[in-house]
N, C-alpha and C positions, 0 to 999 in steps of 0.2 A: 510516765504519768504526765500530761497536758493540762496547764494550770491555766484559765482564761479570766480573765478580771472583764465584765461586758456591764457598761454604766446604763441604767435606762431613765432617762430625766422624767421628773414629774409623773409618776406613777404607783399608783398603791396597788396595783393588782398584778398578775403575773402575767407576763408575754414572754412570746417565742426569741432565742436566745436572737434570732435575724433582724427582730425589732430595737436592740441595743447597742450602744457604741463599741468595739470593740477596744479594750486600749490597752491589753498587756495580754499576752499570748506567748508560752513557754511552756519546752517540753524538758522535764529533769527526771532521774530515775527516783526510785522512791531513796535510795541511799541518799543523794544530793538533797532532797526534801526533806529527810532526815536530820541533816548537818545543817541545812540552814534554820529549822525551828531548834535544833539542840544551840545555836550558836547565837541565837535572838535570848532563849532563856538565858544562857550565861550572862549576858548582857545585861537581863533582869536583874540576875540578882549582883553582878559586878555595882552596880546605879543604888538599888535599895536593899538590899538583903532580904532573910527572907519576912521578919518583921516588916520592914519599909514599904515592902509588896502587899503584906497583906492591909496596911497602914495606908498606903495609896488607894487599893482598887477594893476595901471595905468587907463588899461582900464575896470577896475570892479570896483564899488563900494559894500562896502559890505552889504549885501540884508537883511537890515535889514527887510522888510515887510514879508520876508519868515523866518526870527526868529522869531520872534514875532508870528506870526502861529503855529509855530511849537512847542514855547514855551506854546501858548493858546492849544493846541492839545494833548499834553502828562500832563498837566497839571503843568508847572512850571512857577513859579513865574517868570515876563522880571522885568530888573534892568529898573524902569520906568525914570531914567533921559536919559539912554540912549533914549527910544522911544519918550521922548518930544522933546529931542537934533537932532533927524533925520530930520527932516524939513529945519530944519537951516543948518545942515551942506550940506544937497542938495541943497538949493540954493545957499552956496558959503560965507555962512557966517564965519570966524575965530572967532568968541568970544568962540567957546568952542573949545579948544585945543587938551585935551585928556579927551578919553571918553574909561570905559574899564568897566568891569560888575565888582560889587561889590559882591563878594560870601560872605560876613557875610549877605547880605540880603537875600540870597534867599534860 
């Protein structure tokens, strides 16, 4: 997979990828692209849990059903109290407060 980040200054409308700067160019397999967005989310929630996340960025909550995939998909281990604690904390429940991934488990 070929990841290209191409900046185009001053512009609201679309142009040809040739009319942009180019400034980050990389090719990872999708497994590697995998493990770098699973290992940006653990980050998320290691920072805010999963309260703090949804408390920072409002109108998102953080998606936990698409970790959890993704963690099933590259093959790592999910911090399983986080995934029993997602239920509750989407209906509205505060009895778990913080919730953040335990890296000695996994």
């Amino acid at each position: 997979m070929q990841i290209k980040i191409i900046v185009f200054h001053q512009t609201f409308r679309q142009k040809p990828d040739d009319d942009g700067e180019l400034i980050f160019d990389v090719t990872v397999s999708k497994y590697e692209f995998s493990l770098a967005i699973l290992n940006m989310l653990e980050t998320l929630l290691s920072e805010y849990g999963v309260l703090g996340y949804k408390k920072q960025w409002v109108s998102y909550g953080f998606p936990l059903e698409d970790y959890r995939h993704l963690c099933l998909s590259v093959g790592k281990k999910t911090n399983e109290m986080l995934i029993v604690a997602a239920p509750l904390l989407h209906r509205g429940s505060s009895a778990i407060l913080h919730t953040g991934i335990n890296k000695t488990s996994m």
